[in-house]
C-alpha positions in Angstrom: 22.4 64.8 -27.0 19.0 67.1 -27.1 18.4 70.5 -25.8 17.5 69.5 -22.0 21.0 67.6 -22.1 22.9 70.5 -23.0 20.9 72.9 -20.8 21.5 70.3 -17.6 25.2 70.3 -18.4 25.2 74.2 -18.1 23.3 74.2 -15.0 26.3 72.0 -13.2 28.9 74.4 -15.0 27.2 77.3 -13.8 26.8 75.7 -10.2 30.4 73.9 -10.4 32.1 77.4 -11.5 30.0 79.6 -8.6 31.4 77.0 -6.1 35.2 77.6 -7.7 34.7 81.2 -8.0 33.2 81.8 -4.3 36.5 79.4 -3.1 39.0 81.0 -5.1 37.9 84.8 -3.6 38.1 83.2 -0.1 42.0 82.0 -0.6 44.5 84.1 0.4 48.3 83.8 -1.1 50.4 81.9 1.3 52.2 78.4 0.0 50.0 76.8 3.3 46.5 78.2 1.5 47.2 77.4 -1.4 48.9 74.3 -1.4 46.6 72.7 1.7 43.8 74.9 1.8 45.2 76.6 5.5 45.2 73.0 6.8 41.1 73.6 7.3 39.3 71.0 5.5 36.6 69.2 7.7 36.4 65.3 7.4 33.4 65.3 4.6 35.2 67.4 2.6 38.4 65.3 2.8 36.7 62.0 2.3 34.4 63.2 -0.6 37.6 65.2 -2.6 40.1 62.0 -2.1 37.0 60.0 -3.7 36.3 62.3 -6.5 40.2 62.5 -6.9 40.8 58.4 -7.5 37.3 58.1 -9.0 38.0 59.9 -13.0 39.0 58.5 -16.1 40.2 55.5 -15.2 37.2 54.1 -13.8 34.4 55.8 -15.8 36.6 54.5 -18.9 39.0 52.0 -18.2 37.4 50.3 -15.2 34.1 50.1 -16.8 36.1 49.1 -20.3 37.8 46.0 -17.9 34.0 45.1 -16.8 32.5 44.5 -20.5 36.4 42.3 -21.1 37.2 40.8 -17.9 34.3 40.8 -15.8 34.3 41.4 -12.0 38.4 40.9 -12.0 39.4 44.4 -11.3 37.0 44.4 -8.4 40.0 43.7 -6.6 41.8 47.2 -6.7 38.2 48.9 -5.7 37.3 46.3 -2.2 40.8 48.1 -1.7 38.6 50.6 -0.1 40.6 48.9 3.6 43.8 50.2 2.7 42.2 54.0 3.6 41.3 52.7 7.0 45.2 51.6 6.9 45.9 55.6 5.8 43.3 56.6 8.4 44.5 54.4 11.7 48.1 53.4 11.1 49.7 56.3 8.8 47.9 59.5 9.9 49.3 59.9 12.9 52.8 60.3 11.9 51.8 62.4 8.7 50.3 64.8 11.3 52.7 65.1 13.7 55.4 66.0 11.2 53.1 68.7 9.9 55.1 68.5 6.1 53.5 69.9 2.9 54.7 66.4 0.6 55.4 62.6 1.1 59.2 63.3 -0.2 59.3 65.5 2.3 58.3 63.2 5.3 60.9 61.0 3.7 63.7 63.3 4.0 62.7 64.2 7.8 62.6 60.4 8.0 65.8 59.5 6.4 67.6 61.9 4.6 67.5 64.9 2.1 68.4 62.8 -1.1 65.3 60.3 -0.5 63.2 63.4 -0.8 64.6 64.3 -4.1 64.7 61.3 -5.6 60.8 60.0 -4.9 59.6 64.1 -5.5 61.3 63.0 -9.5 59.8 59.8 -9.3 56.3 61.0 -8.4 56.5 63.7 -11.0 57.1 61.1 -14.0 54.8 58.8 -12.5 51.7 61.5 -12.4 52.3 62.5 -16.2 52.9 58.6 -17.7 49.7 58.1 -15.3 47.1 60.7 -14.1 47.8 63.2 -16.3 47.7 61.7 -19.8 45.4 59.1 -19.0 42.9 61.7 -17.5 43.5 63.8 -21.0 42.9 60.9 -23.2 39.4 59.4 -21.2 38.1 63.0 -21.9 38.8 62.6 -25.7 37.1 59.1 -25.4 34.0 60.3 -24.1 33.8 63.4 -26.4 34.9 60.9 -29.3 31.8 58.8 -28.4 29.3 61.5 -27.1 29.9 63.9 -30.1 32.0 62.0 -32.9 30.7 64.4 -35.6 32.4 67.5 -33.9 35.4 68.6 -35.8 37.5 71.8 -35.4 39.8 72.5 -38.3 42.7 69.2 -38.2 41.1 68.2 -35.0 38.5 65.6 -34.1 36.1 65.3 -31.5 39.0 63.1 -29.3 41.3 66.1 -29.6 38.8 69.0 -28.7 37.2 66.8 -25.8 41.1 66.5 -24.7 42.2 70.2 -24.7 38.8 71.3 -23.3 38.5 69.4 -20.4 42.4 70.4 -20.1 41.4 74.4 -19.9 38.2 74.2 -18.2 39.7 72.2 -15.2 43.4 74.2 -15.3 41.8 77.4 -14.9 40.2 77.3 -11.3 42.9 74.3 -10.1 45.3 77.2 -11.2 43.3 79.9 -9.8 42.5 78.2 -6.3 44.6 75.9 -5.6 43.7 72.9 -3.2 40.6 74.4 -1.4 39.1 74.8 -4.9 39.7 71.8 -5.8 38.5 70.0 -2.6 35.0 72.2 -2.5 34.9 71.6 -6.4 35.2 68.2 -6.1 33.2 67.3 -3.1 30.3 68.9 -5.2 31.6 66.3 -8.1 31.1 63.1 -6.1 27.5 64.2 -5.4 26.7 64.0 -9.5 29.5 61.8 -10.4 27.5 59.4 -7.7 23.8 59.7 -8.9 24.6 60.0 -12.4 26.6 56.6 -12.3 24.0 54.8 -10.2 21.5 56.1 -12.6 23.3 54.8 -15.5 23.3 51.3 -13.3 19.5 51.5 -13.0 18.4 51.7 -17.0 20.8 49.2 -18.1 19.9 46.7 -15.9 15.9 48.0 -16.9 17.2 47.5 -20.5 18.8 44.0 -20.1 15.8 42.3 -18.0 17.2 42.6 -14.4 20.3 41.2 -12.4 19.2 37.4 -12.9 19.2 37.9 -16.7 23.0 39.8 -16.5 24.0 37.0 -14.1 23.0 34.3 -16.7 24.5 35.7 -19.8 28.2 37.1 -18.2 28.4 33.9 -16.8 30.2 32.3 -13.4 33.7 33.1 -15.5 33.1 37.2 -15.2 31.5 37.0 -11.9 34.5 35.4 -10.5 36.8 37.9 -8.6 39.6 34.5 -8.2 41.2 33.4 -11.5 43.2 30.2 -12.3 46.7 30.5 -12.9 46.6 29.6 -16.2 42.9 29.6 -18.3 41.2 26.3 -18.2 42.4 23.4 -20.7 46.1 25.3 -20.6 48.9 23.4 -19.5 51.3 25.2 -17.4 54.8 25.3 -17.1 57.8 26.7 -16.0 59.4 27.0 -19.1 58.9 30.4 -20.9 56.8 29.3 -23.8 53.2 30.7 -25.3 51.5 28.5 -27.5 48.2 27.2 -28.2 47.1 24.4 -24.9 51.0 25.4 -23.0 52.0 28.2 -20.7 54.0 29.3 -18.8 51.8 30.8 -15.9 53.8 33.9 -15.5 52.7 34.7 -18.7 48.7 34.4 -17.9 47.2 38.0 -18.5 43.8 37.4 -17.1 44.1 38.6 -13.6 45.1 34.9 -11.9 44.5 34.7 -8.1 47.9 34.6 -6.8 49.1 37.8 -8.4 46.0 39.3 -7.4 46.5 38.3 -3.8 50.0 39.7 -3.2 50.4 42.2 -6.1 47.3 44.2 -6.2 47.7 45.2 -1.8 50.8 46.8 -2.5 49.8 48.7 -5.2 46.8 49.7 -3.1 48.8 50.4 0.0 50.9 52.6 -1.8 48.4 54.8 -3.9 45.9 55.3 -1.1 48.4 55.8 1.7 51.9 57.1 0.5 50.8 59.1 -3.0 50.7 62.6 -3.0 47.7 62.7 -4.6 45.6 60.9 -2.2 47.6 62.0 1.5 47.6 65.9 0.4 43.7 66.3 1.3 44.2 64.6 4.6 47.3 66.9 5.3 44.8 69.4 4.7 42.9 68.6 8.1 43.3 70.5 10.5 44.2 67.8 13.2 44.4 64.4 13.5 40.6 63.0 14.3 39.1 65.4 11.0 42.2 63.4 8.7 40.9 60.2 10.3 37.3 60.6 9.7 37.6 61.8 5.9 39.9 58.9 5.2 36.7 56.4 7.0 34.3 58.3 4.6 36.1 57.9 2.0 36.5 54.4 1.9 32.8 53.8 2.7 32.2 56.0 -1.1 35.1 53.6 -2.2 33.0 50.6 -2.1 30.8 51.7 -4.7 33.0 51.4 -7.7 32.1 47.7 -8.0 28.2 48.7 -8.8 28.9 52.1 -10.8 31.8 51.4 -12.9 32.3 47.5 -13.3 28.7 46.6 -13.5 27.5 49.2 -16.2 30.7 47.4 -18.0 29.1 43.8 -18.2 25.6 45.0 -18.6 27.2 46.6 -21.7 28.9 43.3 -22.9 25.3 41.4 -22.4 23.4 44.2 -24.4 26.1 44.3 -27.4 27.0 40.3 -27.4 23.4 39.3 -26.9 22.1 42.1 -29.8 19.6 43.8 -26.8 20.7 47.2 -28.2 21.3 47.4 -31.9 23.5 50.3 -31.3 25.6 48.8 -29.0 26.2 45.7 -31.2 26.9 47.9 -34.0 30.0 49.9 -32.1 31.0 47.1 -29.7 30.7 43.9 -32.0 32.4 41.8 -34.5 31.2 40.6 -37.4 31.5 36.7 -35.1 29.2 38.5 -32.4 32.5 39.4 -30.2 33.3 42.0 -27.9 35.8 44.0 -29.6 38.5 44.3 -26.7 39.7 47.8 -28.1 36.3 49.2 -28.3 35.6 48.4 -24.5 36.9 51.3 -23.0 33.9 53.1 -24.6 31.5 50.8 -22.7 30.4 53.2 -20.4 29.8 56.9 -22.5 28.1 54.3 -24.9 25.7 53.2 -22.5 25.1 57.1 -22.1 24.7 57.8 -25.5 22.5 54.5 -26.2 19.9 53.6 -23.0 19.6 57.1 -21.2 16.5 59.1 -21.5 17.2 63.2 -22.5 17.6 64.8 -19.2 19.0 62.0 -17.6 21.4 62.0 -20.4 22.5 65.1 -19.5 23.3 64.6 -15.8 25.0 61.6 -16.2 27.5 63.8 -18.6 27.6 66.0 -16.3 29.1 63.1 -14.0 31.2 62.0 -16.6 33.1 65.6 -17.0 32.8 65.9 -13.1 34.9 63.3 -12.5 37.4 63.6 -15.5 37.8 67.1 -14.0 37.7 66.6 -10.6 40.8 64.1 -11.0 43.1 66.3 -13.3 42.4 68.9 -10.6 43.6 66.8 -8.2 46.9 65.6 -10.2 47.7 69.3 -11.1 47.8 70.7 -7.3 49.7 67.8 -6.4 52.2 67.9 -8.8 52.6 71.7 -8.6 52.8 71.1 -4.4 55.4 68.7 -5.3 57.8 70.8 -7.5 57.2 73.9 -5.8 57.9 72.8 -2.1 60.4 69.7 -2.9 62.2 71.6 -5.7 61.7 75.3 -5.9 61.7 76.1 -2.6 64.6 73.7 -1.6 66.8 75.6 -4.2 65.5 79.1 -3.1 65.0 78.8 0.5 64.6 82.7 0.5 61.6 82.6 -1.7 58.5 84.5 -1.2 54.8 83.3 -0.6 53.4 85.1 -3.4 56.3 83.6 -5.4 55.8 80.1 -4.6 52.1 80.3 -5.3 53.0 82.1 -8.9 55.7 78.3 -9.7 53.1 76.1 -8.8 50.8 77.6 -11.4 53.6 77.6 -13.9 54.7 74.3 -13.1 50.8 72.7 -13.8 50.8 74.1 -17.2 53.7 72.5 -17.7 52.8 69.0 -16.5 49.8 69.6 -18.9 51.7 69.9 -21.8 54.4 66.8 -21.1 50.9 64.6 -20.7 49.3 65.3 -24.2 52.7 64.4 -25.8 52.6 60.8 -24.0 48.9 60.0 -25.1 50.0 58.3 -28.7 51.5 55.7 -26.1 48.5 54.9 -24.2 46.5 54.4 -27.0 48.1 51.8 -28.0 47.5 50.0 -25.0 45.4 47.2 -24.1 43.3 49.2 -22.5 42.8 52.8 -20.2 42.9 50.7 -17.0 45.0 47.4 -17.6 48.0 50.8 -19.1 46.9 52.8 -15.8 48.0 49.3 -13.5 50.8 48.0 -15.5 52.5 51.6 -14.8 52.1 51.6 -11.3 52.6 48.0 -10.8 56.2 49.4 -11.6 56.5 52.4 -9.8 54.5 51.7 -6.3 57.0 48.7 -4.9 60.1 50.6 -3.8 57.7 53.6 -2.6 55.7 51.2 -0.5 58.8 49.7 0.9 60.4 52.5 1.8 57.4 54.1 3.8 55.8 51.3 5.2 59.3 49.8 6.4 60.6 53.0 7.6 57.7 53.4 9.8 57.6 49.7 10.9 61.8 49.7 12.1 63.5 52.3 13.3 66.6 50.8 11.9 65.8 51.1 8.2 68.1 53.9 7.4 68.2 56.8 4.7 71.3 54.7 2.9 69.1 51.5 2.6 65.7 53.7 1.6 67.8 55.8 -1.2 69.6 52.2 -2.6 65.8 50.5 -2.6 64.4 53.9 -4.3 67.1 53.6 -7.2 67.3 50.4 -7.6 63.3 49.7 -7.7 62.4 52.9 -10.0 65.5 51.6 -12.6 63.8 48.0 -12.6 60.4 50.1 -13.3 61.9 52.2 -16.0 63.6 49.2 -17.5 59.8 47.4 -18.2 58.7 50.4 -19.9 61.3 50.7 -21.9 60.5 47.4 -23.0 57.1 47.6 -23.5 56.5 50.8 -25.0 57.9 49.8 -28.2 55.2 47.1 -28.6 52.4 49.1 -27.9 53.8 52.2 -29.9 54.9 50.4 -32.9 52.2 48.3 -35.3 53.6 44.4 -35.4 56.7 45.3 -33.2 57.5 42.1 -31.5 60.5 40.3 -30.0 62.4 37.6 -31.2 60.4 35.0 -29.3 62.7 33.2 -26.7 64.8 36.2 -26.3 65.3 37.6 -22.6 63.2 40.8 -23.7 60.6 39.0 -25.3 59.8 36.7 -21.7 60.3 40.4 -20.3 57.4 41.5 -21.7 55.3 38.2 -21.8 55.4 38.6 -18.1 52.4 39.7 -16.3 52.8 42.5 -15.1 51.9 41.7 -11.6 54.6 39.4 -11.2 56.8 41.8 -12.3 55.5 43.7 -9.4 56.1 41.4 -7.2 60.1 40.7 -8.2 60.8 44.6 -7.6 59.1 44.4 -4.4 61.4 41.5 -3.2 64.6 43.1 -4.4 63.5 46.4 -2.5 63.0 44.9 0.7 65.8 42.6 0.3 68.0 45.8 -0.3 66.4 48.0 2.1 67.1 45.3 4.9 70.6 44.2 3.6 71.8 48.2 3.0 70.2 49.4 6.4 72.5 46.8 8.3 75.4 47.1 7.1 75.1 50.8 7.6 74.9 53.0 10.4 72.2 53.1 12.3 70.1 56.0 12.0 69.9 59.1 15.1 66.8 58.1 17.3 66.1 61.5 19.0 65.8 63.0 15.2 63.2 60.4 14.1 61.4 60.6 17.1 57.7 59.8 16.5 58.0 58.9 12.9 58.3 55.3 13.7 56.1 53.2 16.2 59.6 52.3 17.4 60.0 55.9 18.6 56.9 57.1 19.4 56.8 59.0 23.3 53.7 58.2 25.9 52.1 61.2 24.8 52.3 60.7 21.0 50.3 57.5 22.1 48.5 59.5 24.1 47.6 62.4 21.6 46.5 59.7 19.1 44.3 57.4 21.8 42.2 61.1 22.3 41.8 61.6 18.3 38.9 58.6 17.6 36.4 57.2 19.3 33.4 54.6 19.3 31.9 56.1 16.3 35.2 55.6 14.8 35.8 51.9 14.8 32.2 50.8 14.2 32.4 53.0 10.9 35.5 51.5 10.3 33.9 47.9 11.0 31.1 48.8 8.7 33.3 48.9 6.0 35.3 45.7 6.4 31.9 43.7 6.8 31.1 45.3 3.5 34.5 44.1 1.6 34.0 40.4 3.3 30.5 40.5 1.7 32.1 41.8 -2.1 34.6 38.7 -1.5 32.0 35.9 -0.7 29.3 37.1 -3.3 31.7 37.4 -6.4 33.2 34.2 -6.2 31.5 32.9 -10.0 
């Protein structure tokens, strides 16, 4: 970092803080304001802030970290860029027409007051064991690589990089609320963009071009499909790990059928049930703006693959093939292999090594944009969700004002749960493979509950609150049988013990058993229940939608509309037939 880096970084402060500042006097005090910016956002700014939101630490850490390990493999999560038009065509509709503030809450006009409870506490854990603590430990990564010599009494450079990007990005999320963030972050995609492509563009210039990253990564990382097992591995069925025997639920490399029926689900649920995501489209102001932001924002969602996972191999072949001394210095061992632990600093070390001053600085820039930009958005949905499914359910009396004054008390809050739960994350595999194994847990009862409740009418609250429990205590139960492995140095199993093939199991598959034990108990519960009261759901489910609910939605889209839409799913076919090794 030289002078015109540091005075580039100030610039997009300077700019990044006007935008805040001019947003924040703009706001007015009401829970609607500042919880979805007066339901006013146009469709750019939706699409761009529910980018910028998903697009933070994960990906400019993890993701890139899983490119330099794993190759193209995590490609699959971003081509999930379809499951927006899913959130855009099939979902919005409903979400607008019951004009709620949460997801809990749709559940509880849905089904019943207890569902809305019970996923507001679920979403609250998941957001600090996820967002939150991951998006404060990749801002300690990249200040631990950018500037490792910075030291501030017992702390370190990881530390201070933590607790700043913490204060910086609290105090106008605080301040502003939703329409802060949204402007703030729709100003974030722009750098976070360029400065990513840019990083793209030298290390490909360093490395000798596409053919040369092609030839030294190999068919093997530009495969997005692998094998059940890796090659020369027998596999079986019984639950054994040893060198040339398998069993293939044990396979950690990303195999093809987990990825096929594991990694939708997860995406279904994130981009169209999560608070996070849904609370900028709730912020439309009708139902064609929500539509169009969610289109836009899938087409940004495509570019993942190039920015994040790319940058990722390109610095594998630079450190593994000794094209950058630097690089091979941080990232290799003494055999000339990728240290795995060391990958999630792939992409602030390609910063710090093959950028130009200047550039450098701009491409920081996009790095802090986008660790900000999706803390901001994990703070004003966490505070919407205890203020409005909480606070205000307890003290239906409440004021405005007051409302506004809980949800800033109950970010600071969420902030400070998040730092303690960092030791645990960093003793995980890696930012995004701890990031997927969480959710993995956590997203199958949510998806089954929304997606099924919307699908049948007769899906009742008694059959969403059993598959609720029943899925989040199968969740709970693989962390708690994880996290002493990663927490504790050589903590390990008795091997052949039911918690030891517990946590040999891919987490995908996992995945997969809680979302059969969901539905199964969703459907069984539901029938042997009462049915639900028709007129009180009506037009929450396709099963009870009127003529003119159809009618309403047919006048909200248009040609423009589905070609955009086609656009993208042209794109993801493309992705699928290119990357096949």
């Amino acid at each position: 970092m030289v002078f015109i880096d540091w005075v580039v970084i100030a610039g997009y402060f300077a700019i990044l803080l006007g935008v805040a500042w001019w947003v924040i006097n703009k706001g007015s005090e009401t829970a609607d304001d500042y919880f979805l910016a007066g339901r006013n956002l146009s469709w750019w700014v939706i699409g761009a802030s529910i980018f910028a939101s998903n697009i933070g630490s994960e990906h400019l850490v993890g993701l890139a970290g899983s490119g330099a390990t794993d190759g193209v493999a995590m490609a699959h999560y971003e081509l999930h860029a379809w499951c927006l038009l899913v959130l855009g065509w099939g979902l919005i509709p409903f979400y607008m027409r019951s004009r709620v503030f949460t997801m809990p809450e749709f559940l509880e006009r849905r089904f019943n007051s207890s569902s809305r409870w019970v996923l507001s506490l679920i979403s609250l854990v998941a957001y600090v064991v996820t967002k939150i603590a991951v998006g404060i430990f990749a801002g300690g990564i990249v200040f631990s690589v950018l500037l490792p010599d910075m030291r501030l009494g017992p702390l370190d450079s990881f530390w201070i990089g933590s607790i700043l990007v913490i204060v910086l990005t609290g105090a106008y999320t605080i301040l502003g609320g939703l329409r802060a963030v949204a402007y703030t972050e729709a100003l974030q995609t722009l750098i976070l963009v360029l400065g990513s492509i840019l990083v793209t563009i030298y290390g490909l210039d360093a490395l000798g071009g596409w053919s040369r990253l092609r030839e030294i990564c190999g068919s093997e990382m530009f495969n997005l499909w692998k094998p059940m097992v890796p090659a020369g591995v027998e596999s079986t069925w019984e639950p054994v790990k040893e060198p040339g025997r398998m069993a293939w639920y044990f396979n950690d490399n990303y195999p093809w059928l987990s990825m096929l029926f594991c990694a939708p689900v997860i995406g279904l649920w994130y981009w169209c049930t999560d608070q996070y995501i849904v609370q900028r489209a709730l912020g439309a102001p009708n139902e064609t703006e929500a539509r169009r932001g969610s289109i836009f924002a899938s087409m940004l969602k495509l570019l993942p693959v190039f920015i994040f996972i790319i940058p990722g191999m390109i610095c594998f072949a630079l450190s593994t093939t000794g094209a950058s001394g630097p690089l091979q210095e941080a990232m290799v061992d003494a055999d000339g292999n990728l240290i795995r632990e060391e990958a999630q600093k792939a992409f602030p070390m390609l910063v710090a090594t093959i950028l130009p001053p200047g550039v450098r600085g701009l491409v920081v820039a996009g790095l802090l944009a986008a660790l900000m930009s999706s803390l901001a958005g994990v703070f004003n949905a966490s505070a919407t969700l205890f203020t409005m499914d909480f606070y205000s359910k307890l003290h239906p009396t409440v004021s405005q004002g007051r409302l506004v004054w809980i949800g800033r008390v109950a970010t600071g809050v969420m902030v400070l749960i998040g730092l303690a739960w960092i030791p645990v994350i960093q003793g995980g595999r890696g930012l995004y493979d701890y990031l997927q194994g969480v959710q993995a847990y956590l997203a199958p009862p949510i998806f089954v509950v929304f997606f099924l409740g919307i699908l049948w009418k007769r899906a009742n609250g008694a059959g969403c609150l059993a598959a609720l429990l029943i899925g989040f205590v199968m969740g709970l139960v693989r962390l708690a049988i994880d996290t002493p492995v990663k927490l504790i140095d050589g903590y390990q199993y008795q091997e052949g013990s039911m918690l030891w093939i517990l946590n040999n199991m891919f987490f995908q598959y996992y995945s997969m058993l809680i979302l059969a034990v969901c539905v199964i108990v969703m459907v069984a519960v539901s029938l042997v229940t009462a049915a639900p009261d028709y007129e009180k759901i009506q037009g929450l489910t396709f099963g009870t939608l009127t003529a003119e609910d159809k009618a309403e939605s047919r006048a909200s889209w248009n040609t423009i509309d589905i070609v955009a839409s086609g656009l993208v799913l042209v794109a993801i076919l493309a992705a699928y037939l290119y990357f096949q090794g």
